[in-house]
VEXFIVEX-25982 format. One record per residue: x, y, z of N, C-alpha, C, O in turn; residue in three letters. Coordinates in pm, whole numbers, plus 50000, padded with zeros to 5 digits. Layout:
% residues N
XYZXYZXYZXYZALA/...
% end
This chain:
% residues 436
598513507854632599363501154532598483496254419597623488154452UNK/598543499954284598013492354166597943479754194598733474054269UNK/596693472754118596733463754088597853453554021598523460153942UNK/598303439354026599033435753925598473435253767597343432153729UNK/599553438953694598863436753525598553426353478599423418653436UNK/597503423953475596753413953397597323410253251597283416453145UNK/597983395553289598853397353140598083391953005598483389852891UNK/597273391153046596383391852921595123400152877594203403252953UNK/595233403652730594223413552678592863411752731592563400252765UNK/591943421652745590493415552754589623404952678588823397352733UNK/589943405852520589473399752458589763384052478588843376152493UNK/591073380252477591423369652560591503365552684592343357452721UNK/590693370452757590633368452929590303351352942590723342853020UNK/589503350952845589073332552915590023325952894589803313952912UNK/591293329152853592543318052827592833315652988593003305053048UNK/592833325553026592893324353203592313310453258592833300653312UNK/591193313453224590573298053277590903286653268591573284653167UNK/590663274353355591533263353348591093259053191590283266953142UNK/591393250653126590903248953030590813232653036591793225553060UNK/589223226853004589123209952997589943206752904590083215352817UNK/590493198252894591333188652776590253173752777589383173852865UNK/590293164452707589993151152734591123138652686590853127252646UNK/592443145152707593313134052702593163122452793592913122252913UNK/593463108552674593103095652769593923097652930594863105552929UNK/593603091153058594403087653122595533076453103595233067553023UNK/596533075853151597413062953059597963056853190599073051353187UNK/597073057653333598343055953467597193047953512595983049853517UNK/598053037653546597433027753659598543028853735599543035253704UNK/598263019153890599053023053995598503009154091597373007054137UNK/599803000654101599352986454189600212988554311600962998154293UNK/600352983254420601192986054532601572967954544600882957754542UNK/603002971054557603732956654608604052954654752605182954554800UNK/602442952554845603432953454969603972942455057603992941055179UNK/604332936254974605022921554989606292929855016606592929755135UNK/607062936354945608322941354929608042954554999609042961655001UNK/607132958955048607312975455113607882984055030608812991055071UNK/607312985354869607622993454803606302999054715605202993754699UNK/606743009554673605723016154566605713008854388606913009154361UNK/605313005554319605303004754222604093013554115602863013754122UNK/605033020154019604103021853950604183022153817605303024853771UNK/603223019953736603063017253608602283024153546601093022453570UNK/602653033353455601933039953291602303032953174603293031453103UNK/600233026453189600363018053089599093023452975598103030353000UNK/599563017352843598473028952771596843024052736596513013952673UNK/596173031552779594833033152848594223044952735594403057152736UNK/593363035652630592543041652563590903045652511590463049852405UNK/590203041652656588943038052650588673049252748587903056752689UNK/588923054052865588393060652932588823075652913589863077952851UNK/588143084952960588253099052941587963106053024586813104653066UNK/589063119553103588533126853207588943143253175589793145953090UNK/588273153153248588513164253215590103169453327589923164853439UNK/591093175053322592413180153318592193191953275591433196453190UNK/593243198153374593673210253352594333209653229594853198653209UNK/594513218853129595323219353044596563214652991597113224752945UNK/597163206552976598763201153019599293200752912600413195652909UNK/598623206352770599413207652634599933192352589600753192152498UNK/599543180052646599663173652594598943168052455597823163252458UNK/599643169152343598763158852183598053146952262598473137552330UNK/596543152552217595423136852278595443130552224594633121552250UNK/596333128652098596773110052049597813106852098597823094552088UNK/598813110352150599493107352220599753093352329599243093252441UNK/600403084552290600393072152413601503070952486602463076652434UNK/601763064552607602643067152668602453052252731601413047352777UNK/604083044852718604773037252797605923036452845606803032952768UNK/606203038852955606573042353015607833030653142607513018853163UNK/608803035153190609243017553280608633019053411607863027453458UNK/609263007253465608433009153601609343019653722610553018153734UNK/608863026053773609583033053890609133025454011607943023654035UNK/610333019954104610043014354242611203026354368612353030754375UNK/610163026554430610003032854548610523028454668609643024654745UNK/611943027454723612153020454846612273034454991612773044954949UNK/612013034555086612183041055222613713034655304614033022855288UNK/614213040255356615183042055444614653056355511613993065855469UNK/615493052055675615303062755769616683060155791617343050055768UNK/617123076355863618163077856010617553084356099616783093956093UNK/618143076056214617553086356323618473099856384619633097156416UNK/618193108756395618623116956473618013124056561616783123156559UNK/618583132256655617773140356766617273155156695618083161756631UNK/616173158556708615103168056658614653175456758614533171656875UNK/614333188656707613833201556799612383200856716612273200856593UNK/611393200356807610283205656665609273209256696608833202556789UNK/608453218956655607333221456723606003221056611605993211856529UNK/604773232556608603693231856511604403226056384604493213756375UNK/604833232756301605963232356218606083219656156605683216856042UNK/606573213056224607343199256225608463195856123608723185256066UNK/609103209656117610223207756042611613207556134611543213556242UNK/612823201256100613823196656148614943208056188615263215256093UNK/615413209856280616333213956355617583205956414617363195956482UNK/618903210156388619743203056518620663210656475620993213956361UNK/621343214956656622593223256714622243234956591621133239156558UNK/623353237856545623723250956444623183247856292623443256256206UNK/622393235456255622523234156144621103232956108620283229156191UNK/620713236855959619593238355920618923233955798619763232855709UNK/617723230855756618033226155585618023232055483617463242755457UNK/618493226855431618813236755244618253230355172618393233255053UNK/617543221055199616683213455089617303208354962616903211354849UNK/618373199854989619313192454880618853182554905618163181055005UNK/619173171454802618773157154831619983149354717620493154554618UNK/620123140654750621303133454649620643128354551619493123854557UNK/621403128754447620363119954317621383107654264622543103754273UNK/620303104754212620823085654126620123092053960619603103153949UNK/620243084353875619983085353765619123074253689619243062653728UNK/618483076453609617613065953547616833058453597616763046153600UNK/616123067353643615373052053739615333040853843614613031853884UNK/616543046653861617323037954001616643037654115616303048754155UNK/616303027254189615983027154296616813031054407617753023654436UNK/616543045054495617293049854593616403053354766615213054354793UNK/617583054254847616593055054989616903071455005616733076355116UNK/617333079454902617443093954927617853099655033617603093355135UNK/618593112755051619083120155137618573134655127618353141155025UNK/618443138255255618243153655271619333159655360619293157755482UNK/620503168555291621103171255321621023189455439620313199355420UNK/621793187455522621523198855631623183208155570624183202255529UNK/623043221855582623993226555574624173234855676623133237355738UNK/625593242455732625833249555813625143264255783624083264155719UNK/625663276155823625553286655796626133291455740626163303655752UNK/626713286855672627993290955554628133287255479629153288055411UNK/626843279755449626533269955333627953261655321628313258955206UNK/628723257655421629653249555388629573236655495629053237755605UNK/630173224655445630273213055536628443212255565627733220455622UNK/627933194055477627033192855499626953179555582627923171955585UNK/625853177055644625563158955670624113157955628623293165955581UNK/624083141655671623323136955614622173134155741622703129055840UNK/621033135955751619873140655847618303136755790617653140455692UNK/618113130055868616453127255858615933120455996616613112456060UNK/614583124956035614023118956122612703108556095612423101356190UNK/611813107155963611383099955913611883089655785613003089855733UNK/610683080055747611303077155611611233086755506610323095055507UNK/612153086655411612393097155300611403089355178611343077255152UNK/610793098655126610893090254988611233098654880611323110954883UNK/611383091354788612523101854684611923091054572611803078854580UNK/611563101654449611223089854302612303101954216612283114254222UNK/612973095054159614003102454030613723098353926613333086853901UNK/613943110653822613883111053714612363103953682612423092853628UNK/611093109053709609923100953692609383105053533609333116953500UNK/609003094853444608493102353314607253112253343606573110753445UNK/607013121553256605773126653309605163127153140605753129953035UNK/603973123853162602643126353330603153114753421603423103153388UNK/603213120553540603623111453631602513112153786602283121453863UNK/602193103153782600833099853903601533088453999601993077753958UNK/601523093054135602203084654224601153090354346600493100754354UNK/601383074654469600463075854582601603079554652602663073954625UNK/601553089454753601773096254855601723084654962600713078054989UNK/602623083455004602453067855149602723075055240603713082355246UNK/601243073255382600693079355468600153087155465599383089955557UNK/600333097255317599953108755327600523122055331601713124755314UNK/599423131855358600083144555410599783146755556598733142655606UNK/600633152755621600863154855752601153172755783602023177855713UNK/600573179755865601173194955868602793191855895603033181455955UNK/603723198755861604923196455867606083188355803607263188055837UNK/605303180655681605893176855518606243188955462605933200655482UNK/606733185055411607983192355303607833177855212607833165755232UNK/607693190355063607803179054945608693188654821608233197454748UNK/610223183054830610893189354735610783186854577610493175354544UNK/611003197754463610893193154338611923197054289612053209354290UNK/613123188554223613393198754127613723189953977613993178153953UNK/613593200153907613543199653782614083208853649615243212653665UNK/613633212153554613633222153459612673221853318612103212653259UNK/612783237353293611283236253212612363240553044613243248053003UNK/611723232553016611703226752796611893241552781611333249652856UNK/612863245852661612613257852611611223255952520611063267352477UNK/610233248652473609163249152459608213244152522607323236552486UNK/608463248952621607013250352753605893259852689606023267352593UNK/604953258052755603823261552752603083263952874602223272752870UNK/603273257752977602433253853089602613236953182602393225653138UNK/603013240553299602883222753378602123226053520601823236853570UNK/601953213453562601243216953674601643204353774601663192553740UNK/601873208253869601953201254003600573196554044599803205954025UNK/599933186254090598753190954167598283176954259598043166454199UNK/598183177454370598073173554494596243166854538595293172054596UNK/596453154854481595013151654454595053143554551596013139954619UNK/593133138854562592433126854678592173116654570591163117554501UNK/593163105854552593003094154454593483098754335593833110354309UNK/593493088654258593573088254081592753084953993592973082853874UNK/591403084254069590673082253995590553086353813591343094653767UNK/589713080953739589803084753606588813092653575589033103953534UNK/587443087353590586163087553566585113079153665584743067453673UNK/584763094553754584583105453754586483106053798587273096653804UNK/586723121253824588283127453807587833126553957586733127254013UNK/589533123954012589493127254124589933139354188591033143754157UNK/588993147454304589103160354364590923159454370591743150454384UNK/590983179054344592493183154346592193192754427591333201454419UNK/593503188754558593133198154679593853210754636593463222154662UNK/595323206654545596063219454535596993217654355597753208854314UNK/596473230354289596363229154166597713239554165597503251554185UNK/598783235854147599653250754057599953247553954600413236553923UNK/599833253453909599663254553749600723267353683600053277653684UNK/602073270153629602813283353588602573278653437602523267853378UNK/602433294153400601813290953270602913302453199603283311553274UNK/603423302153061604423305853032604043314752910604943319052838UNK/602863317452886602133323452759602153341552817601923346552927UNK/602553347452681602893364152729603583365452885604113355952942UNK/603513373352916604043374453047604763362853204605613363553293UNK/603553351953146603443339953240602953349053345602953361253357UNK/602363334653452601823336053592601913322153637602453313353571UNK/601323320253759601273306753815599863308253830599703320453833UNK/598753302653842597343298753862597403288853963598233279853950UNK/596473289254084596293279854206595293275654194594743284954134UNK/594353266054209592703261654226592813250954274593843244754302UNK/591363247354291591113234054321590433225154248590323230054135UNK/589893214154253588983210754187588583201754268589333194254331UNK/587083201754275586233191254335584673190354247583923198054186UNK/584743175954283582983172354199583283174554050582303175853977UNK/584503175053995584813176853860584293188253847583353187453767UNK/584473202853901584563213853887585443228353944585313235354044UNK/586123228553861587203237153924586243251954003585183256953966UNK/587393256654153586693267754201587523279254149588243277454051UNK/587443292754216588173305054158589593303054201590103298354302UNK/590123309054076591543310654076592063318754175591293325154246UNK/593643319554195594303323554271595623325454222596293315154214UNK/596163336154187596683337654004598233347054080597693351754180UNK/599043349754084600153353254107600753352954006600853342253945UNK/601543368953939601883373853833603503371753881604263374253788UNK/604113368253993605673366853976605903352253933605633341553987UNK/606523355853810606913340853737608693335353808609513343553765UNK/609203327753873610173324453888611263311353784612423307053781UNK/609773309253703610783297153655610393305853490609523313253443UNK/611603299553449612503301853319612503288853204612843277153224UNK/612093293753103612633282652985613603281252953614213289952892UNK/614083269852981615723262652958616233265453097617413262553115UNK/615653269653181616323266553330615593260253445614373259353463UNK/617013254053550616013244053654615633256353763615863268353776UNK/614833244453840614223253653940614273237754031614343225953994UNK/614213243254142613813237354292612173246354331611853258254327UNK/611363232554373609883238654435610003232254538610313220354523UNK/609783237654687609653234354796608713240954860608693252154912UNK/607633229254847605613228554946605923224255070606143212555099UNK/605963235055158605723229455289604393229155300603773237955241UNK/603643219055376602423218455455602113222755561602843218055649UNK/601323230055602600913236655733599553230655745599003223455661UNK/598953235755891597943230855943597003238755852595993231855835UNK/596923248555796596063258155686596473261855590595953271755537UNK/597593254955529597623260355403598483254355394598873246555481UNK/599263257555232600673249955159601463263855151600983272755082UNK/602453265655207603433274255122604483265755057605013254955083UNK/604603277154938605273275154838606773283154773606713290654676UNK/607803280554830609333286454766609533279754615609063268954578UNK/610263288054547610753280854437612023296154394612053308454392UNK/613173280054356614573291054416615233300454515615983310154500UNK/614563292954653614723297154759614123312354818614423320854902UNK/613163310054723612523327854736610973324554753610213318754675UNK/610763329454867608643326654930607723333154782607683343854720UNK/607183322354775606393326454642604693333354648604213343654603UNK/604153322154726602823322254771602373312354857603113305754930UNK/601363311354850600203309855033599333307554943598963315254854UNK/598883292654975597363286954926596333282055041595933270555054UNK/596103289455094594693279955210594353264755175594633262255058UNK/593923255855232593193242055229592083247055173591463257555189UNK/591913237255099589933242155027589673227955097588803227055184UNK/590473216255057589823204155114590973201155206592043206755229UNK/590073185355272590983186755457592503178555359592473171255260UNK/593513182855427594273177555403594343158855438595373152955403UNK/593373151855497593493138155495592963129255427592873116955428UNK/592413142855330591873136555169593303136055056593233128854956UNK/594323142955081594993141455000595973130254995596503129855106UNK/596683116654879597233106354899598003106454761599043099954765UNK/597713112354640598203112754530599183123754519599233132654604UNK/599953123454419600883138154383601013131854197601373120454167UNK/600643141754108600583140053994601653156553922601833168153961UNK/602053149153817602613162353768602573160153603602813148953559UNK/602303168853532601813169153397602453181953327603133189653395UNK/602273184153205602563193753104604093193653081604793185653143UNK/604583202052997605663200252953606863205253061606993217353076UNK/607513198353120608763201053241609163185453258608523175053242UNK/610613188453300611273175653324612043175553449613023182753470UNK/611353163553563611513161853681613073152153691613503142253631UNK/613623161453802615063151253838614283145253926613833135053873UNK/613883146354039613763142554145612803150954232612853162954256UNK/611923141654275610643142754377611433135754539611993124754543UNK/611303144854655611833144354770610473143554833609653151354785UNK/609913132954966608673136555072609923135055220610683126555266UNK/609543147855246610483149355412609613148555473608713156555448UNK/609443140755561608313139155666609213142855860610233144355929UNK/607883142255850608393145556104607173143656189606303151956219UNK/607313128356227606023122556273606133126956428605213121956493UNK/606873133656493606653145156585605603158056583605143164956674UNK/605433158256447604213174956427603183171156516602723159756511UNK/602773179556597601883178456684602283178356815601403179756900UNK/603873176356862604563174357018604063186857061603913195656976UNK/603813188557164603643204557216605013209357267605733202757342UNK/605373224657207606413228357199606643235957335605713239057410UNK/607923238557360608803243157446609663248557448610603242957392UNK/609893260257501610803269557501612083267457544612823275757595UNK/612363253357514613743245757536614833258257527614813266157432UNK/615903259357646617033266757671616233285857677616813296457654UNK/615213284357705614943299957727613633296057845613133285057870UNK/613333309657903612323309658013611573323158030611943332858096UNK/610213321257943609673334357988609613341558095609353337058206UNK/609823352758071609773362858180608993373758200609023380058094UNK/608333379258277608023396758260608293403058393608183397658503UNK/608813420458352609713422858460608923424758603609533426258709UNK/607733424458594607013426058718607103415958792607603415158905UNK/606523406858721605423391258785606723379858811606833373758918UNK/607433378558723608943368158684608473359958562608093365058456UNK/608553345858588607773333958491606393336958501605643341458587UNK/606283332758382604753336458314604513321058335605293311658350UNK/602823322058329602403301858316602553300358154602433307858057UNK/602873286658177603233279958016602103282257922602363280657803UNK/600983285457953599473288657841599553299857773598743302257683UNK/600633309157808600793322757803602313324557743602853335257713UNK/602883310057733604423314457726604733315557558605543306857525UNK/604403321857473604413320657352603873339457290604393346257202UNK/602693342557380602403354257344603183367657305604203371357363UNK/602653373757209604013381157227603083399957203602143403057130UNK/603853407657294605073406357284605663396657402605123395057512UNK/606923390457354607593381557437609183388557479609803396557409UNK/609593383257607610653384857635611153368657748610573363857845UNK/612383364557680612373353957746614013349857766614833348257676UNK/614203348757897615793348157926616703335057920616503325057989UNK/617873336857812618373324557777618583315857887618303322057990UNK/619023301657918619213297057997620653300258054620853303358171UNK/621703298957949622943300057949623183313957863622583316157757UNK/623973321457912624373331157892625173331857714626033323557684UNK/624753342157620625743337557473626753335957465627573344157506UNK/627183320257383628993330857379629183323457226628183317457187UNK/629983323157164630513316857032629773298756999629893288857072UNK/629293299456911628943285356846627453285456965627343274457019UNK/626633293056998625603294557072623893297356955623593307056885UNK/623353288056973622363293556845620823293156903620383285456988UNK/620273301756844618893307656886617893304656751618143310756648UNK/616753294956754615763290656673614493298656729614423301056850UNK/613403303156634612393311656645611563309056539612103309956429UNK/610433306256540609373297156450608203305956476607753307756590UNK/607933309256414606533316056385606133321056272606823320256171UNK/604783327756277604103332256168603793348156149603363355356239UNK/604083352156022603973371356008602423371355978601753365255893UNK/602103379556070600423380156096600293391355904601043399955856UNK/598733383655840598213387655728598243403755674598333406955556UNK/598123414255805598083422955772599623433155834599633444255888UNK/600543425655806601833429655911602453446555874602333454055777UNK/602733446855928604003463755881605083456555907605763452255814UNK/605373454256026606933450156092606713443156198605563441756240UNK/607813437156264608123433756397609443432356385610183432856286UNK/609713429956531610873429756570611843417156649611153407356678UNK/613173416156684613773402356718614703410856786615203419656715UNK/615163410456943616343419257000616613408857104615913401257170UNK/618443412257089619213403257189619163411157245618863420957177UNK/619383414557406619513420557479620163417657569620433405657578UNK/620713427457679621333424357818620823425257942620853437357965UNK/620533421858001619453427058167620503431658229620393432858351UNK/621753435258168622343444558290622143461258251622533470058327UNK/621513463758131621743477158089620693475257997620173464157988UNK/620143489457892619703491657804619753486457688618793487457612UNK/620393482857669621473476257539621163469557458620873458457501UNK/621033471057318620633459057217621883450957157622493454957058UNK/622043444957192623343435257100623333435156973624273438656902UNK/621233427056898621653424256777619743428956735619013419056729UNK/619383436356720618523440756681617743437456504617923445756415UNK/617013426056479616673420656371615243433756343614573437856437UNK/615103437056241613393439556239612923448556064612833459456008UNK/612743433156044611833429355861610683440555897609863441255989UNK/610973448955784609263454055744608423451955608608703454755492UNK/607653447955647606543442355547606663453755423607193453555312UNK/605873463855501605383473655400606323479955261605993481555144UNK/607643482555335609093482055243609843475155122610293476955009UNK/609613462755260610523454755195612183451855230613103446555168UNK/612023458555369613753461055392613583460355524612833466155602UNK/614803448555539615043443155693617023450155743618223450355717UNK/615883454455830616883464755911617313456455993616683446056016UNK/618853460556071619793456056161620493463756221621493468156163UNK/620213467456347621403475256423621643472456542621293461156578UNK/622173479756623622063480056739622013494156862622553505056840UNK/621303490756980621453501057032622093501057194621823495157298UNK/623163511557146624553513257277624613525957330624733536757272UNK/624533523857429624633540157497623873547357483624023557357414UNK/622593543857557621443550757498621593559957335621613571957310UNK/621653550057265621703554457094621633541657005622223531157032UNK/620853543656900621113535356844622663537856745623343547956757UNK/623003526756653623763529756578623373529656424622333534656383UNK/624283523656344623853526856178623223518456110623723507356093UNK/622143521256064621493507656027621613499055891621553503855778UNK/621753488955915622213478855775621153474255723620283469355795UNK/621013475055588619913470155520620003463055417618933459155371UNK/621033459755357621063450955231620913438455256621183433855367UNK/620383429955142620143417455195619653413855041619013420054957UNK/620173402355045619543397254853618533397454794618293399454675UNK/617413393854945616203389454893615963389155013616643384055102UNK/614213399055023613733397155140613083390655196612003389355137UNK/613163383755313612583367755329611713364055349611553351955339UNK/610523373555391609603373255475608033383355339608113390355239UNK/606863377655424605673380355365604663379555441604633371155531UNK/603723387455420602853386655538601813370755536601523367855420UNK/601283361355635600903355955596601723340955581601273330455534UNK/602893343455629603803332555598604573329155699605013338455766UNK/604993312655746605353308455809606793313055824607163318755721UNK/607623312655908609003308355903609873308456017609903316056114UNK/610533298855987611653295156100612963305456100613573310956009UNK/613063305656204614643318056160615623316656277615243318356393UNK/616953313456244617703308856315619253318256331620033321456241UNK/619313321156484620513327756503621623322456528621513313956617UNK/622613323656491624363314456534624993323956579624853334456516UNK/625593324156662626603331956741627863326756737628253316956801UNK/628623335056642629963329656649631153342956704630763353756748UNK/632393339756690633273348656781633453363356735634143371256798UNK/632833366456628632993380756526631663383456464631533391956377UNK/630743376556506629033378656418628163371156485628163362556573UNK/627253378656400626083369556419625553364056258625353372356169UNK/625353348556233624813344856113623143343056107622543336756194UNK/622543348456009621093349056021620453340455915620683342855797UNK/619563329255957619463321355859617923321355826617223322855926UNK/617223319855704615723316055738614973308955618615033310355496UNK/614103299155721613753286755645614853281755541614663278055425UNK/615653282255587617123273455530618003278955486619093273355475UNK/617793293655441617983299955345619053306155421618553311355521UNK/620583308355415621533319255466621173334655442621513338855332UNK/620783340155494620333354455494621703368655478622103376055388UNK/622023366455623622913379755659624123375455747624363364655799UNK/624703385655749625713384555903625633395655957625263404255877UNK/625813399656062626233409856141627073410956236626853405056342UNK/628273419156219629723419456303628933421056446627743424156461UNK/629873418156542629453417856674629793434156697630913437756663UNK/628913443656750628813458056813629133455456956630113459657019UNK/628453450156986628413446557170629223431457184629013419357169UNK/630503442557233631423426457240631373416257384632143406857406UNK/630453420257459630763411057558629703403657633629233402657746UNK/629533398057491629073378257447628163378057584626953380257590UNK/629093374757698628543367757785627353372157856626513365157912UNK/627413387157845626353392157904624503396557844623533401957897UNK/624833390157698623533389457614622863374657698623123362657690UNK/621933382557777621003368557797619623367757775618943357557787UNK/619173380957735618103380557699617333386257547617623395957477UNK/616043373557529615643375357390614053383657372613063381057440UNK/614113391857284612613399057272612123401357153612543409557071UNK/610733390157137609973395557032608883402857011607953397857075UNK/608483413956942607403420156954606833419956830607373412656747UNK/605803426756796605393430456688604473420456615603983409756653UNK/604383427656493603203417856392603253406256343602803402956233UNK/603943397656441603493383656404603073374556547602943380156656UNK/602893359956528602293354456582603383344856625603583336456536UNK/604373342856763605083330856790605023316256803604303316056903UNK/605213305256779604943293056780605883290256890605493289157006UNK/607323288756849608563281656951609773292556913609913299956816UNK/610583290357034611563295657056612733286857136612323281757240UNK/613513285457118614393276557166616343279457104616753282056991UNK/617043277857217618393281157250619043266957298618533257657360UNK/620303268657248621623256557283622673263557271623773258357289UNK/
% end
């Protein structure tokens, strides 16, 4: 496969590069924890000077700004969760909505769960939320606790029909002078073609880029960015479509800040947290098997290929969760319901990398049948996490992943009760699996 096009000429290649600015800093940042809240203040600050990524801001420019306060609320609910540490319950999954307030309002935020039908939502969290709306930018705020593998930090916003370039970026402090290390730099830059640019910066020196030519965001339109955290890296969706994969350069328990700069205008900043990441997971409602030996030992119960028999037999409103990772160099793998009374595939899932096209069929009577392939957008990338969740209802199957409603598939093999068994093979790597 060609290279991607380099959207810029040779002669201009160093525009690529981050570029120093020396706009003043204008953000201080006090904590009220008398009140258990965040406060913060951009106040204007004209003596000190640090080097920044580019952010097109005029360096005469001053900025005052009101105060944004920060309050937490939790609900509790019951949670499935494993490496991950993202949220599960019964049939329902997240879509990464959050309710908004306006102006500055102090709110305890919501993350809303939707069905598989994107219809009928509630309201779901297992940590405190924090949520800052409508923040002016440049906007520099401390991260409370931190990052954790299994945060989720939603954005959404929209970019100025005269953008230029903004950047997200995920720093250790706020320092001014010296700048403080940036574990995770994105940067979409909107000049000829656009791209997004990834780096880091430490010791006040940025390392090599990491440059991705699919632009998703638009001038004069919003976008949603949703950073999950993993134990090795950040992935990154924006408009519900997998964008890219950034490795850790630094440990993630250096990171406490979240700053956002250049020209874009933020509704609302979401931190979903799940102080469960780390439970050791379980194959809750399934039980490995292999047809020789029976149960496998639990050190082993994850390997795949896997085959592992539901507890309870399928029948309508029955749902199947599957969490893992598509190994770096993938072609395909595969996801099959099956029957242990016969040959039989019920519901046969299996994404191929190399394509781009996730197939669905099934196979009856020693045969397979016709295979379905359309699908909006394909969900999967090598290299990338994801959760993927099956619903069994009385005429289909609904296929959901990392929040996202995917597919359906009419029921071929009508008799429900006798699908009890699940099999994964292929080029990826399993975390959890779990049935209700």
């Amino acid at each position: 496969m060609a290279a991607p096009r380099d959207p810029l000429p040779p002669e201009d290649h160093a525009a690529k590069e981050p570029v120093e600015d020396t706009d003043p800093s204008t953000l201080s940042i006090t904590m009220d924890t008398k009140h258990a809240s965040l406060m913060l203040r951009q106040d204007v600050y004209q003596t000190e000077k640090y080097p920044v990524q580019d952010t097109g801001v005029p360096k005469d420019e001053e900025y005052l700004t009101d105060q944004v306060t920060l309050e937490i609320a939790s609900v509790n609910i019951k949670t499935l969760t494993s490496d991950s540490g993202l949220v599960q319950q019964g049939s329902l999954l997240w879509c990464c909505q959050t309710s908004q307030t306006s102006n500055h309002s102090s709110t305890s935020g919501h993350t809303e769960l939707t069905d598989l039908n994107g219809r009928g939502k509630m309201m779901s969290s297992n940590e405190p939320q924090k949520t800052i709306n409508n923040p002016i930018i440049p906007y520099v705020g401390t991260i409370l606790g931190g990052l954790v593998p299994g945060e989720v930090v939603v954005i959404h916003g929209s970019v100025p029909d005269d953008a230029d370039r903004f950047q997200v970026d995920f720093q250790c402090g706020s320092s001014i002078k010296p700048r403080a290390d940036v574990a995770f730099h994105f940067n979409p830059r909107f000049k000829r073609s656009g791209c997004i640019v990834c780096n880091t910066l430490e010791k006040e020196k940025w390392g090599w880029e990491e440059i991705t030519y699919k632009m998703p965001f638009q001038k004069g339109k919003s976008f949603e960015i949703v950073i999950m955290v993993l134990k090795d890296k950040f992935q990154v969706t924006v408009n519900e479509k997998h964008l890219l994969l950034y490795n850790h350069r630094i440990s993630l328990e250096r990171i406490d800040t979240l700053g956002i700069y250049g020209k874009v205008r933020i509704k609302s900043i979401d931190f979903i947290s799940n102080s469960l990441q780390g439970a050791q997971s379980s194959s809750l409602g399934i039980t490995k098997i292999n047809t020789e030996n029976g149960e496998m030992p639990d050190d082993s119960q994850f390997g795949v290929p896997y085959l592992g028999r539901l507890d309870s037999a399928l029948c309508p409103g029955h749902t199947i969760a599957i969490k893992g990772e598509v190994n770096k160099n993938a072609n395909s793998f595969a996801i099959n319901l099956k029957s242990s009374d016969s040959k039989d595939i019920a519901l046969h899932l299996n994404p191929r990398m190399k394509t781009k096209v996730f197939v669905r069929n099934s196979y009856l009577h020693d045969s397979w049948g016709e295979e379905e392939k359309e699908v909006a957008n394909f969900p999967f990338s090598p290299g990338m996490y994801f959760e993927l969740i099956i619903f069994c209802d009385a005429h289909q199957f609904k296929v959901a992943i990392n929040g996202v409603h995917t597919l359906e598939y009419k029921h071929r093999f009508k008799q429900l009760e006798k699908i009890n068994l699940l099999e994964v093979m292929g080029d990826v790597q399993l975390l959890d699996v779990r049935s209700w």
